[in-house]
PDBQT receptor file of N, H, CA, C and O in Angstrom, charges set to zero:
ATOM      1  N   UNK A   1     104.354 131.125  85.009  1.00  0.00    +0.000 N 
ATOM      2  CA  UNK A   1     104.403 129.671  85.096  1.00  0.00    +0.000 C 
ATOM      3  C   UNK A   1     103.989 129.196  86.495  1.00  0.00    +0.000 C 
ATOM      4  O   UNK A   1     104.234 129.870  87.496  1.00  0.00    +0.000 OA
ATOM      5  N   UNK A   2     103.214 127.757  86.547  1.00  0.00    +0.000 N 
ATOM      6  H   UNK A   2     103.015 127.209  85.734  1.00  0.00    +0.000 HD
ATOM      7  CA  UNK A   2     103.079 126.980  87.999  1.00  0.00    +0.000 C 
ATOM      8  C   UNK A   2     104.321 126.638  88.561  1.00  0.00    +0.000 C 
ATOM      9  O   UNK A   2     105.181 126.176  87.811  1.00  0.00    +0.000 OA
ATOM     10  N   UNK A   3     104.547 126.782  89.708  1.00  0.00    +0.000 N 
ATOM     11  H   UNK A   3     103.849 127.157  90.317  1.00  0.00    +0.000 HD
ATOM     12  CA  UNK A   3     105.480 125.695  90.662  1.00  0.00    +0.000 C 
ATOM     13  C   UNK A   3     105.002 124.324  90.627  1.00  0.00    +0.000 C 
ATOM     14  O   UNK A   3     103.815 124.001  90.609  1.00  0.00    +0.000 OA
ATOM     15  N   UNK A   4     106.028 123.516  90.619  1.00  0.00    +0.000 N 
ATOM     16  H   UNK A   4     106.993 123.779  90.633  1.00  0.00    +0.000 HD
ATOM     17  CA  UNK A   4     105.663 122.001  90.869  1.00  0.00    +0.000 C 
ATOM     18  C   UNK A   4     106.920 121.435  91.073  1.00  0.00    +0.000 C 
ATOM     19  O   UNK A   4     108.039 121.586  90.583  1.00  0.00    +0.000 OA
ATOM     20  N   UNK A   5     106.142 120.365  92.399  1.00  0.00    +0.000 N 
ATOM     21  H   UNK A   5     105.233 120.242  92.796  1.00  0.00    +0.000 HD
ATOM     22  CA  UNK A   5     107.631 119.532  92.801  1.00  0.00    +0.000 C 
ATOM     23  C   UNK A   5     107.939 118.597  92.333  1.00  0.00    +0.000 C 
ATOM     24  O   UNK A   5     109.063 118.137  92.533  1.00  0.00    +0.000 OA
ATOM     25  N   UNK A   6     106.693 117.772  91.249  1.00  0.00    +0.000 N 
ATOM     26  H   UNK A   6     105.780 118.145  91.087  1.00  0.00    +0.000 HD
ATOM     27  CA  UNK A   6     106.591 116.736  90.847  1.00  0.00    +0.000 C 
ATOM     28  C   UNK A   6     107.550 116.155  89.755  1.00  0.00    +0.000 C 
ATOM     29  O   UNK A   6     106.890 115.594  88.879  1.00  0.00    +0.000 OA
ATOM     30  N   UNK A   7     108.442 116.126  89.606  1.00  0.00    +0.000 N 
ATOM     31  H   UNK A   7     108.978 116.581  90.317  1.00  0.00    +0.000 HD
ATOM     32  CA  UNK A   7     109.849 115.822  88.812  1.00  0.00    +0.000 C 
ATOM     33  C   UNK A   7     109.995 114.109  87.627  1.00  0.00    +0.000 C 
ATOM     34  O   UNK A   7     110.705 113.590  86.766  1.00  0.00    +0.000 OA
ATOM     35  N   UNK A   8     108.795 113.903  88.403  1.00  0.00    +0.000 N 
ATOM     36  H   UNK A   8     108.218 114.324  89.102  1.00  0.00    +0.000 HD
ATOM     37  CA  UNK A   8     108.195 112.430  87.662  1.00  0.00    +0.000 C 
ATOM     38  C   UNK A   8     107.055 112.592  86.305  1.00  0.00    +0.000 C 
ATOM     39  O   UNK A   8     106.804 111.707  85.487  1.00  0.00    +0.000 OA
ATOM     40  N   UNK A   9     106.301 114.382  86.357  1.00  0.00    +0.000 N 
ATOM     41  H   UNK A   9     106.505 115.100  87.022  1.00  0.00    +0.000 HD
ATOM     42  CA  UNK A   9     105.375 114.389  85.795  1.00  0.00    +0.000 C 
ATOM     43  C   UNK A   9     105.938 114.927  84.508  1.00  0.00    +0.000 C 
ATOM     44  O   UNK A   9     106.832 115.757  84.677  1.00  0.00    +0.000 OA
ATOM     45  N   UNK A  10     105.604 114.632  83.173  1.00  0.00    +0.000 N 
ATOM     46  H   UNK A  10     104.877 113.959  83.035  1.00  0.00    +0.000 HD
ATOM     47  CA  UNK A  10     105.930 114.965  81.987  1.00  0.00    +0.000 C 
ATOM     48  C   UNK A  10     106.593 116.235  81.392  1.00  0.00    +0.000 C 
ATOM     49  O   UNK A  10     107.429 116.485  80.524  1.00  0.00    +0.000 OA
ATOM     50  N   UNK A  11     105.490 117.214  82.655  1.00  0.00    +0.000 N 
ATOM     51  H   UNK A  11     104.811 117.012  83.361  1.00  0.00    +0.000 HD
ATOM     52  CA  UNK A  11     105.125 118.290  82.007  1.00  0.00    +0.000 C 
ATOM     53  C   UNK A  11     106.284 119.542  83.213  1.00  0.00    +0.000 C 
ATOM     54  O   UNK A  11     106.402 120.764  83.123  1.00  0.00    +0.000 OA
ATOM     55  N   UNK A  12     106.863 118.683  84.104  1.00  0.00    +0.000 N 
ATOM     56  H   UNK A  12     106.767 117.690  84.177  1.00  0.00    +0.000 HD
ATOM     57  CA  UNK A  12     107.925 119.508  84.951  1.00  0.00    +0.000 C 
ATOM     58  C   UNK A  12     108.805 119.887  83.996  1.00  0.00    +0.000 C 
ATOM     59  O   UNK A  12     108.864 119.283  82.926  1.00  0.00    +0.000 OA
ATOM     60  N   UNK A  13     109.710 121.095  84.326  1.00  0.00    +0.000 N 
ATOM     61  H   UNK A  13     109.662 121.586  85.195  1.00  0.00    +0.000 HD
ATOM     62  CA  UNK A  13     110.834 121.473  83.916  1.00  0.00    +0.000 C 
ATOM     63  C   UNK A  13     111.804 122.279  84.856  1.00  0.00    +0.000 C 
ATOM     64  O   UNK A  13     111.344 122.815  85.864  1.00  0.00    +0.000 OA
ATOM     65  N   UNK A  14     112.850 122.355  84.612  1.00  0.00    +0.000 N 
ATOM     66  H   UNK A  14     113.224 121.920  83.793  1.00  0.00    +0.000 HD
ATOM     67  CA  UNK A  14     114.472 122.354  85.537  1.00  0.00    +0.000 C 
ATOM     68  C   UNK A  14     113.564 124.158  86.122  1.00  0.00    +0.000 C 
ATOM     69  O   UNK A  14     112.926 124.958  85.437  1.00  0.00    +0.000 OA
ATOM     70  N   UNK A  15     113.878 124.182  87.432  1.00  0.00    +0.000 N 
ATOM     71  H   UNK A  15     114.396 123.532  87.989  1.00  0.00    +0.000 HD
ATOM     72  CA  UNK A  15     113.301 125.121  87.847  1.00  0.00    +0.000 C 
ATOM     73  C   UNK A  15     111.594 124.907  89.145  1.00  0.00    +0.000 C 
ATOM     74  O   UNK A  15     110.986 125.769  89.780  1.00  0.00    +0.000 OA
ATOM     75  N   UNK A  16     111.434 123.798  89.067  1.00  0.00    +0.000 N 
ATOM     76  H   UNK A  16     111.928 123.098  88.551  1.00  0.00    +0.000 HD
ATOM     77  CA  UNK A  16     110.641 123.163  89.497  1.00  0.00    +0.000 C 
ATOM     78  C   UNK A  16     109.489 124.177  88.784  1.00  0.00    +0.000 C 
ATOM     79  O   UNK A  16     108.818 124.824  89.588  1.00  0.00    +0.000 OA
ATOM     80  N   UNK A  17     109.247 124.342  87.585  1.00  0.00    +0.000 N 
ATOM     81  H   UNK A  17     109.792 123.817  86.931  1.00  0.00    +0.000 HD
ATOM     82  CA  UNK A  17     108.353 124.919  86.795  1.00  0.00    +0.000 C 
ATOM     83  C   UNK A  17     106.994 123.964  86.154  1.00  0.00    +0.000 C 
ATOM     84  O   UNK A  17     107.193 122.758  86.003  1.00  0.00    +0.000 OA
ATOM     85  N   UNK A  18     106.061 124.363  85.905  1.00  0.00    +0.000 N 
ATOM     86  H   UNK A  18     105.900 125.342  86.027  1.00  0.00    +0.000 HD
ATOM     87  CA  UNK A  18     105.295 123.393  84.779  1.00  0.00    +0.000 C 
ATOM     88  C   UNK A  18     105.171 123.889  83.741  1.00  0.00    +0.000 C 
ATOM     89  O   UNK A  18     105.204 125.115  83.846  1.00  0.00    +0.000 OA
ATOM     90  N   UNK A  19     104.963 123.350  82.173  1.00  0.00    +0.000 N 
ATOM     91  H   UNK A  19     104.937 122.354  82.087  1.00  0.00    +0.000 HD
ATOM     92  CA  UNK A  19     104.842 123.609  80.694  1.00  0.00    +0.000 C 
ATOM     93  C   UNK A  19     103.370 124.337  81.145  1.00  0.00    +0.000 C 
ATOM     94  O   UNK A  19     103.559 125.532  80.915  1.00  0.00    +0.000 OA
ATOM     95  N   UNK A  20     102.377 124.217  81.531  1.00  0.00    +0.000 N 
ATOM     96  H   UNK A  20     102.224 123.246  81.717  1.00  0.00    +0.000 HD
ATOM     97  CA  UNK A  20     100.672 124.937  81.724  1.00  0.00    +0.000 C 
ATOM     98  C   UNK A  20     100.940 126.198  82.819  1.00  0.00    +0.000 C 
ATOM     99  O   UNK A  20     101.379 126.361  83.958  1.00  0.00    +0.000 OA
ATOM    100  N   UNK A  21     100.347 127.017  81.636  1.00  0.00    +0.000 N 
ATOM    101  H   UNK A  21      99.991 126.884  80.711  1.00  0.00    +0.000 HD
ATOM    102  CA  UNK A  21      99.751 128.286  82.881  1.00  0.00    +0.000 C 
ATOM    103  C   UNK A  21      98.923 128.245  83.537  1.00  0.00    +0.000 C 
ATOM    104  O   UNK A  21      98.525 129.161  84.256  1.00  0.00    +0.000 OA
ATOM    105  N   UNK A  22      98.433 127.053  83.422  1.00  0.00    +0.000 N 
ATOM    106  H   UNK A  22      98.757 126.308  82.838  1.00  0.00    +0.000 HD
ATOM    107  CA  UNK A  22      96.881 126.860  84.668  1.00  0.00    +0.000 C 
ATOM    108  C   UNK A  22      96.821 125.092  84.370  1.00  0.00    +0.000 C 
ATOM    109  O   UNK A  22      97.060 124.332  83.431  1.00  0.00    +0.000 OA
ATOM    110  N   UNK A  23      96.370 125.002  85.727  1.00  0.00    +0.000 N 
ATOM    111  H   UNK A  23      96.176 125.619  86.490  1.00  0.00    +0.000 HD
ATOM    112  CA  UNK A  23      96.065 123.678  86.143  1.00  0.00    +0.000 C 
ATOM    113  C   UNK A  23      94.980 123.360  86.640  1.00  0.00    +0.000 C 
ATOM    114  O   UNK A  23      94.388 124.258  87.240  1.00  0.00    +0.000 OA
ATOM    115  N   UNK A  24      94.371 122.073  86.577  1.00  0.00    +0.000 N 
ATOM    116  H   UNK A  24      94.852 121.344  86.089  1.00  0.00    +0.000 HD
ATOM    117  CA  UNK A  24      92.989 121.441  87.395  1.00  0.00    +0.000 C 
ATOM    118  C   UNK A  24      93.711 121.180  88.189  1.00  0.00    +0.000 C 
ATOM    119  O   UNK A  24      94.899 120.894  88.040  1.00  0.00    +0.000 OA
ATOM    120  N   UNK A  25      93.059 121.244  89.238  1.00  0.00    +0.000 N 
ATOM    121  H   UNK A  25      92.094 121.477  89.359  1.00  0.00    +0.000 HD
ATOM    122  CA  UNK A  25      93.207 120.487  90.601  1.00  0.00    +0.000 C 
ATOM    123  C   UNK A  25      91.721 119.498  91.245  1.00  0.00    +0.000 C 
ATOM    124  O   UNK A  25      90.542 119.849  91.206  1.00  0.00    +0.000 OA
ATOM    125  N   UNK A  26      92.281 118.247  91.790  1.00  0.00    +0.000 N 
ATOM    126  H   UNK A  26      93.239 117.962  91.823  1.00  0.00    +0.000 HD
ATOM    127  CA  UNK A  26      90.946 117.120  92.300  1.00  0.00    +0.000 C 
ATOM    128  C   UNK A  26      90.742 117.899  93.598  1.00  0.00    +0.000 C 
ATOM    129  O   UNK A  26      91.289 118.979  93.823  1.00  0.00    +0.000 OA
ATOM    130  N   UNK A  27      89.883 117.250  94.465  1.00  0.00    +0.000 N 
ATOM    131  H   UNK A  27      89.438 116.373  94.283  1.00  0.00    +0.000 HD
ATOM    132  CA  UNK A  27      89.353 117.683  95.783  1.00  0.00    +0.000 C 
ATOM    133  C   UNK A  27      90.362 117.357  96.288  1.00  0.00    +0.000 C 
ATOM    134  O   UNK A  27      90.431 117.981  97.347  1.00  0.00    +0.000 OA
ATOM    135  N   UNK A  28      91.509 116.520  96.126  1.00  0.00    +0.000 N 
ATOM    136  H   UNK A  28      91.453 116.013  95.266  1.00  0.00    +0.000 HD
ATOM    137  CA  UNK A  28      92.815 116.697  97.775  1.00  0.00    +0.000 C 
ATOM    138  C   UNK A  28      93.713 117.765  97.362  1.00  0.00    +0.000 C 
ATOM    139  O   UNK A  28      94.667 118.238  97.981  1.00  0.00    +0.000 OA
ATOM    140  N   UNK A  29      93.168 118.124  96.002  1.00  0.00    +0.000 N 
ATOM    141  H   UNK A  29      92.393 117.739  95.500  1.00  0.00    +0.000 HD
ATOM    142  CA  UNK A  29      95.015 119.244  95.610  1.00  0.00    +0.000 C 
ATOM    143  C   UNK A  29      95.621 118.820  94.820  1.00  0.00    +0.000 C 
ATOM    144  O   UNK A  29      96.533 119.503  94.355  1.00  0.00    +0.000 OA
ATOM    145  N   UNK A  30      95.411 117.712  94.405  1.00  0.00    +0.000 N 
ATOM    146  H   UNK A  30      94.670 117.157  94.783  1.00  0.00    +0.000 HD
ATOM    147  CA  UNK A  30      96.615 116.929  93.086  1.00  0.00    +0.000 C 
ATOM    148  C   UNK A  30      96.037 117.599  92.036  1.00  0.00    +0.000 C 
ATOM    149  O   UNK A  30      94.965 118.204  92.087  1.00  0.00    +0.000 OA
ATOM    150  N   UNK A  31      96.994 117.448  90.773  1.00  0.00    +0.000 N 
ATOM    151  H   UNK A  31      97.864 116.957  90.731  1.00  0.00    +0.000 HD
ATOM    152  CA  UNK A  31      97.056 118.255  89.085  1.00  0.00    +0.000 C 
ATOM    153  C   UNK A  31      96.382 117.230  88.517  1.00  0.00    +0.000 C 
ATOM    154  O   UNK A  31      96.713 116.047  88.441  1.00  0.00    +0.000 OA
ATOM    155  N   UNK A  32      95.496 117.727  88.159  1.00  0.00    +0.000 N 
ATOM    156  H   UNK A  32      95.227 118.688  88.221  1.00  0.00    +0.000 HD
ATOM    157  CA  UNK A  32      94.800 116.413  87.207  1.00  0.00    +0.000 C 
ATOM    158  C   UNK A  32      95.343 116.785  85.714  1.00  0.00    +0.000 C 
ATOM    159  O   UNK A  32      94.672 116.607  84.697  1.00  0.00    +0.000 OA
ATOM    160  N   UNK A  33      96.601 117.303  85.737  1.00  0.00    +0.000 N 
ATOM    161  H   UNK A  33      97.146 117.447  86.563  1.00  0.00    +0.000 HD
ATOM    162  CA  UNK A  33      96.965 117.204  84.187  1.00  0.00    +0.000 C 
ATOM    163  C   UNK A  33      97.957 116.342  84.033  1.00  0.00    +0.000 C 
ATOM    164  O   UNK A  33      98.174 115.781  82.958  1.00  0.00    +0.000 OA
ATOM    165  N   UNK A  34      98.763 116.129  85.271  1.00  0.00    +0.000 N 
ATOM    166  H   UNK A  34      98.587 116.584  86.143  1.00  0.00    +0.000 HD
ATOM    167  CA  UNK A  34      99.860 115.163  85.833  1.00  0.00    +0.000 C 
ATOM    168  C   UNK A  34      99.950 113.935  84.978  1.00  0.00    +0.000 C 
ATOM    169  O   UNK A  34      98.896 113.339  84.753  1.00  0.00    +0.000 OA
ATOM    170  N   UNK A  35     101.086 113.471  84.464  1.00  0.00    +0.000 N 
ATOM    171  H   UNK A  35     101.942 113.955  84.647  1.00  0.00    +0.000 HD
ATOM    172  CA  UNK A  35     101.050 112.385  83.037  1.00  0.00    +0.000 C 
ATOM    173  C   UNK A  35     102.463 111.756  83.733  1.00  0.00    +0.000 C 
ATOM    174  O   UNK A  35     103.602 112.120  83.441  1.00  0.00    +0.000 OA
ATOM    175  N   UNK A  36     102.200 111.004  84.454  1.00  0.00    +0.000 N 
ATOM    176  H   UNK A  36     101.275 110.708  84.691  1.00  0.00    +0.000 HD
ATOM    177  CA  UNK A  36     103.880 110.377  85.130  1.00  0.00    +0.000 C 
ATOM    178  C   UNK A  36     104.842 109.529  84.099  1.00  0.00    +0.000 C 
ATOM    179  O   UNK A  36     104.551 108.444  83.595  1.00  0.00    +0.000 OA
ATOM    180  N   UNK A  37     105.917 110.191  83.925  1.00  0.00    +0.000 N 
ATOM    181  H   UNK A  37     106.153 111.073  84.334  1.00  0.00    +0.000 HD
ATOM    182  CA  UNK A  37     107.576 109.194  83.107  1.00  0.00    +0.000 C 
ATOM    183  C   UNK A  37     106.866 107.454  83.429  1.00  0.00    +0.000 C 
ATOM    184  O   UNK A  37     106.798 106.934  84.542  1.00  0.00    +0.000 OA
ATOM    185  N   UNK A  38     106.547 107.019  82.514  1.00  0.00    +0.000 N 
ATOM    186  H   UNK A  38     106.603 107.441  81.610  1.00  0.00    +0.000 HD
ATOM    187  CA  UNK A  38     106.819 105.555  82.869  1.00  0.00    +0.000 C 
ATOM    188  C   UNK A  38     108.229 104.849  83.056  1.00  0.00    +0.000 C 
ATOM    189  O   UNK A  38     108.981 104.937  82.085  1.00  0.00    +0.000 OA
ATOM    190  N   UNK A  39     108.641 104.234  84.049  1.00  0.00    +0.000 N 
ATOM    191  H   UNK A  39     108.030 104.162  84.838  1.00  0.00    +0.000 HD
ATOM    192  CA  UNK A  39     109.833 103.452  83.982  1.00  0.00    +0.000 C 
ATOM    193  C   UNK A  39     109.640 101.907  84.167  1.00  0.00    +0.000 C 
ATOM    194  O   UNK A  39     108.713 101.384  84.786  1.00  0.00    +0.000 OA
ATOM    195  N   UNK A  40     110.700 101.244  83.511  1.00  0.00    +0.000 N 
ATOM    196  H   UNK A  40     111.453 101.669  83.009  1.00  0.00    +0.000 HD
ATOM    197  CA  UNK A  40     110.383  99.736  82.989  1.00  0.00    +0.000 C 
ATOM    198  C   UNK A  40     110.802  99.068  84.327  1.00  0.00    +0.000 C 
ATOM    199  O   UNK A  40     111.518  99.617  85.164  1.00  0.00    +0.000 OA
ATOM    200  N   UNK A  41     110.443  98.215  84.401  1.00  0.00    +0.000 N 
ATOM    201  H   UNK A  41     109.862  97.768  83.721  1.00  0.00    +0.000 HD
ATOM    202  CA  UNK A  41     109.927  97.771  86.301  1.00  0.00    +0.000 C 
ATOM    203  C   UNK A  41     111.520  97.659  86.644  1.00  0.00    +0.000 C 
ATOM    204  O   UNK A  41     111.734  97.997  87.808  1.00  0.00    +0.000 OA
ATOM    205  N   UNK A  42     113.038  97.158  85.715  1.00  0.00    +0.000 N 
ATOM    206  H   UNK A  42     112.864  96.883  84.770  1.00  0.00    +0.000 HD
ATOM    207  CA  UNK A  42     113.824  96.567  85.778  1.00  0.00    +0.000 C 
ATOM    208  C   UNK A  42     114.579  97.955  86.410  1.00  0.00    +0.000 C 
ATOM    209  O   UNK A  42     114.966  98.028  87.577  1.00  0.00    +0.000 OA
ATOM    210  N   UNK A  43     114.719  99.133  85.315  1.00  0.00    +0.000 N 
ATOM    211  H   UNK A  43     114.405  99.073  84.368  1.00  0.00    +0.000 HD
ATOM    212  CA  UNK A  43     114.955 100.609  85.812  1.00  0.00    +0.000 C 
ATOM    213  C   UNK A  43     114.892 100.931  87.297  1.00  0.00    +0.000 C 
ATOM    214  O   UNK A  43     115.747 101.297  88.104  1.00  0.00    +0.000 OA
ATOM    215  N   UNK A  44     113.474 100.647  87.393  1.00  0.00    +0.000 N 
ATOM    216  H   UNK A  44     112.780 100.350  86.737  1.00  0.00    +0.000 HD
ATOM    217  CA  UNK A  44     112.992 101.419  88.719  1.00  0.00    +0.000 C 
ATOM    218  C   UNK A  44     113.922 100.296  89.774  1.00  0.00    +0.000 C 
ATOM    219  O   UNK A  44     115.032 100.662  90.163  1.00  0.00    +0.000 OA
ATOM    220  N   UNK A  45     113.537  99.342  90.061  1.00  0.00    +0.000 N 
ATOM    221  H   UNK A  45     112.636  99.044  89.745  1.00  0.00    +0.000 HD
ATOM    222  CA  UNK A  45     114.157  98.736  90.883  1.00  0.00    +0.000 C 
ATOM    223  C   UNK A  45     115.452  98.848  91.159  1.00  0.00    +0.000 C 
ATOM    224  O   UNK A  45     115.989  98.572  92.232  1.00  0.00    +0.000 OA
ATOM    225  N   UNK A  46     116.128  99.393  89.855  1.00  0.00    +0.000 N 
ATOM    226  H   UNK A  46     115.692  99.616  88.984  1.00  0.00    +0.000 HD
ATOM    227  CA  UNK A  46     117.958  99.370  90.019  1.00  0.00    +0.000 C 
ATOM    228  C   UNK A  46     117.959 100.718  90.913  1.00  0.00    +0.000 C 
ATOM    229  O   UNK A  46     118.381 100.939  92.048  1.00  0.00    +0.000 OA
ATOM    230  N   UNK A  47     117.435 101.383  90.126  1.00  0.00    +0.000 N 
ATOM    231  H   UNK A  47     117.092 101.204  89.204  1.00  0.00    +0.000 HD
ATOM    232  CA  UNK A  47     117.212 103.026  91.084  1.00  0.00    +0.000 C 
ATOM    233  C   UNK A  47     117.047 103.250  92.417  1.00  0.00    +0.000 C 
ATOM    234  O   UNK A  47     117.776 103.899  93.167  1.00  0.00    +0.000 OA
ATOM    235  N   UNK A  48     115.477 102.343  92.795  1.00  0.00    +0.000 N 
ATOM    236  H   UNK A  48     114.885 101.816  92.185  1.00  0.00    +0.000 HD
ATOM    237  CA  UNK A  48     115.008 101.844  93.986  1.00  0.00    +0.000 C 
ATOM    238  C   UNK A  48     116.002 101.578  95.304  1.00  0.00    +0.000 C 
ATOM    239  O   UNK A  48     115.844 101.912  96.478  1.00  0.00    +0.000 OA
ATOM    240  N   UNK A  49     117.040 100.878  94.684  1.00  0.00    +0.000 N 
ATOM    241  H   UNK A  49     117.169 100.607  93.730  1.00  0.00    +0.000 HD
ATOM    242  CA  UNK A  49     117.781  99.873  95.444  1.00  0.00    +0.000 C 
ATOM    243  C   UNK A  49     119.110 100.374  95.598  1.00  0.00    +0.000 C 
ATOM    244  O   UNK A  49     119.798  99.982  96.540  1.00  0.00    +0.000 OA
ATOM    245  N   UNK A  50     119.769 101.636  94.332  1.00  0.00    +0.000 N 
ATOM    246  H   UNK A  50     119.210 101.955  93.567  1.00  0.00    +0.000 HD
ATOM    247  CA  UNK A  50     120.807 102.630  94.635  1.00  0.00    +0.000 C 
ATOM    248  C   UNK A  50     120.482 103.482  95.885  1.00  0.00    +0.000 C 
ATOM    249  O   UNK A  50     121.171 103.493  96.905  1.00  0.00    +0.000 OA
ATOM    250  N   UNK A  51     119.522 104.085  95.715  1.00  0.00    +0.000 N 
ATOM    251  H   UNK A  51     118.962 104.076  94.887  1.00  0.00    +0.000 HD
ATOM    252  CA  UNK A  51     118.672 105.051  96.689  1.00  0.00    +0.000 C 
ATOM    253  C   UNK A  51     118.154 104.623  98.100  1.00  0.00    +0.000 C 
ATOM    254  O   UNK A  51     117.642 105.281  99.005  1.00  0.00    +0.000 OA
ATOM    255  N   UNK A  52     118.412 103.505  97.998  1.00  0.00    +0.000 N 
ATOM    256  H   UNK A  52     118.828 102.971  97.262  1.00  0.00    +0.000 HD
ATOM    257  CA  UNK A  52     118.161 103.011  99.600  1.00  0.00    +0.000 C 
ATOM    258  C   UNK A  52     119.801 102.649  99.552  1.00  0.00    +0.000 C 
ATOM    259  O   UNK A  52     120.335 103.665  99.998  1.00  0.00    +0.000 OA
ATOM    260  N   UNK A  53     120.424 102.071  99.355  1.00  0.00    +0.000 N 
ATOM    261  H   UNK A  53     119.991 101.246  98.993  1.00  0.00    +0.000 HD
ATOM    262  CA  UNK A  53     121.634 101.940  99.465  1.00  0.00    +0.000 C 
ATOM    263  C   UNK A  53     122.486 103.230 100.456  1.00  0.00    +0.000 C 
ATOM    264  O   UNK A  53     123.080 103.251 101.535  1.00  0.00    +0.000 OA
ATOM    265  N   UNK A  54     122.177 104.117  99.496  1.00  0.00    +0.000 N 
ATOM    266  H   UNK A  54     121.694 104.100  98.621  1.00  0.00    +0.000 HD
ATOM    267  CA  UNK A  54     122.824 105.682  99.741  1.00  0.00    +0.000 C 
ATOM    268  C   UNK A  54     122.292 106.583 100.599  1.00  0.00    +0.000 C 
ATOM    269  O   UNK A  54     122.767 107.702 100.795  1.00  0.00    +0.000 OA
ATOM    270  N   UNK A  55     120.797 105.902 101.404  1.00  0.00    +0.000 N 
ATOM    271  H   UNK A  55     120.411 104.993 101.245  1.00  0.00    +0.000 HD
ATOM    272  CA  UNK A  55     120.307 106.657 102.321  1.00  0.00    +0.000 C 
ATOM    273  C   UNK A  55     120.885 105.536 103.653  1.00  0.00    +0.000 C 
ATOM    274  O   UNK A  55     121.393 105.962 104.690  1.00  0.00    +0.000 OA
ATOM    275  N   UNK A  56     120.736 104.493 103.436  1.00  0.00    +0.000 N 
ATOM    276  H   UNK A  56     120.323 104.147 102.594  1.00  0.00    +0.000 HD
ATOM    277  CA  UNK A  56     121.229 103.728 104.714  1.00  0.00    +0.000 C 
ATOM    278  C   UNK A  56     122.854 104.396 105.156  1.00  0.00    +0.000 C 
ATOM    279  O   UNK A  56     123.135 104.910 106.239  1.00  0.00    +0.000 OA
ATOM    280  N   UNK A  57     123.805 104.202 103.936  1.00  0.00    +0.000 N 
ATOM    281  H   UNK A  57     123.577 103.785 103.056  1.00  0.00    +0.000 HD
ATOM    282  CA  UNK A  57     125.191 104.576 104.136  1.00  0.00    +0.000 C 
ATOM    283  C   UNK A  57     125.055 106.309 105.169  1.00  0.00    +0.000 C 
ATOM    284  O   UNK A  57     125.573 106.607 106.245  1.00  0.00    +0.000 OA
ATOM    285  N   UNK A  58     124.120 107.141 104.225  1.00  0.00    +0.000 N 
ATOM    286  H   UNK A  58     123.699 106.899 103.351  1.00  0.00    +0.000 HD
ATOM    287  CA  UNK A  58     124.329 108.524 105.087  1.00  0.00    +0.000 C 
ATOM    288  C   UNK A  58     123.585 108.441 106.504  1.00  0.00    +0.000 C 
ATOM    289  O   UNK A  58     123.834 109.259 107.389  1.00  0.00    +0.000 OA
ATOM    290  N   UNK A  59     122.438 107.160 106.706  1.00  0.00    +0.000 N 
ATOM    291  H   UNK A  59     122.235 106.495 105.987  1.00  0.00    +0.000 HD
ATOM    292  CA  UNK A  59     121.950 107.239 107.940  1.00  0.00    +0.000 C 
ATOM    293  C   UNK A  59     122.233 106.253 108.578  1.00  0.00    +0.000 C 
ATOM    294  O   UNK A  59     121.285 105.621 109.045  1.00  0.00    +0.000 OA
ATOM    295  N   UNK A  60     123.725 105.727 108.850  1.00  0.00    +0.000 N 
ATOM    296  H   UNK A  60     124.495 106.241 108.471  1.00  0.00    +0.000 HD
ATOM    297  CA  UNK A  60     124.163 104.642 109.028  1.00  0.00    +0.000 C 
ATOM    298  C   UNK A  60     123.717 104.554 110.896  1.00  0.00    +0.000 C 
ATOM    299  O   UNK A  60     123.509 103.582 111.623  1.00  0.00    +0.000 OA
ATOM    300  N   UNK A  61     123.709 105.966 111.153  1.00  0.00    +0.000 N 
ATOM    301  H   UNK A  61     123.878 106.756 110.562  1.00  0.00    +0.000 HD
ATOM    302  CA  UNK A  61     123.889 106.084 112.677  1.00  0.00    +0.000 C 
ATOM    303  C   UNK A  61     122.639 106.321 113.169  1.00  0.00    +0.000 C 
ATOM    304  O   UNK A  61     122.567 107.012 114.186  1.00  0.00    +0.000 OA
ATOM    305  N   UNK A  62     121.322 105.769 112.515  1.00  0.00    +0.000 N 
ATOM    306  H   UNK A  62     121.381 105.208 111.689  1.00  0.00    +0.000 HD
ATOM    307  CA  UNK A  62     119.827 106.092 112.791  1.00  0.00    +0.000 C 
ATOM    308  C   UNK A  62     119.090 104.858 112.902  1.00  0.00    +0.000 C 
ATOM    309  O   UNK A  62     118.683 104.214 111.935  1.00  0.00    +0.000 OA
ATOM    310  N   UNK A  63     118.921 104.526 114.201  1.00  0.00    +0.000 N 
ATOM    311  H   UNK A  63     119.252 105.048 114.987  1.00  0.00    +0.000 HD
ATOM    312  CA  UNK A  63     118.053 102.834 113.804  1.00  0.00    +0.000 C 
ATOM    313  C   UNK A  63     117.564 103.002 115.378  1.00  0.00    +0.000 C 
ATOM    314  O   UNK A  63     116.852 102.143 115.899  1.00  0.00    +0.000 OA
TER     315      UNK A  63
């Protein structure tokens, strides 16, 4: 199996694995098989906005 860090792309699995034994790659290095989770704009933003939340709190002492 490929390594991949990409955790957004369809085709990841637990293990940072991919479903393809072989991949395209473009001229910078990206997977041109890569098929990204769509999330509904309302999702992302709640997420968005937990995740900055929870990085400010742990980097409260960084500015």
């Amino acid at each position: 199996m490929i390594e991949c860090e990409n955790e957004f792309c369809i085709h990841w699995m637990e293990g940072n694995q991919c479903h393809f034994k072989a991949i395209a790659l473009d001229a910078r290095g990206c997977c041109t098989d890569c098929v990204l989770v769509d999330f509904q704009t309302d999702t992302l933003w709640l997420r968005r906005t937990q995740c900055l939340a929870r990085f400010l709190r742990e980097h409260e002492n960084i500015k």
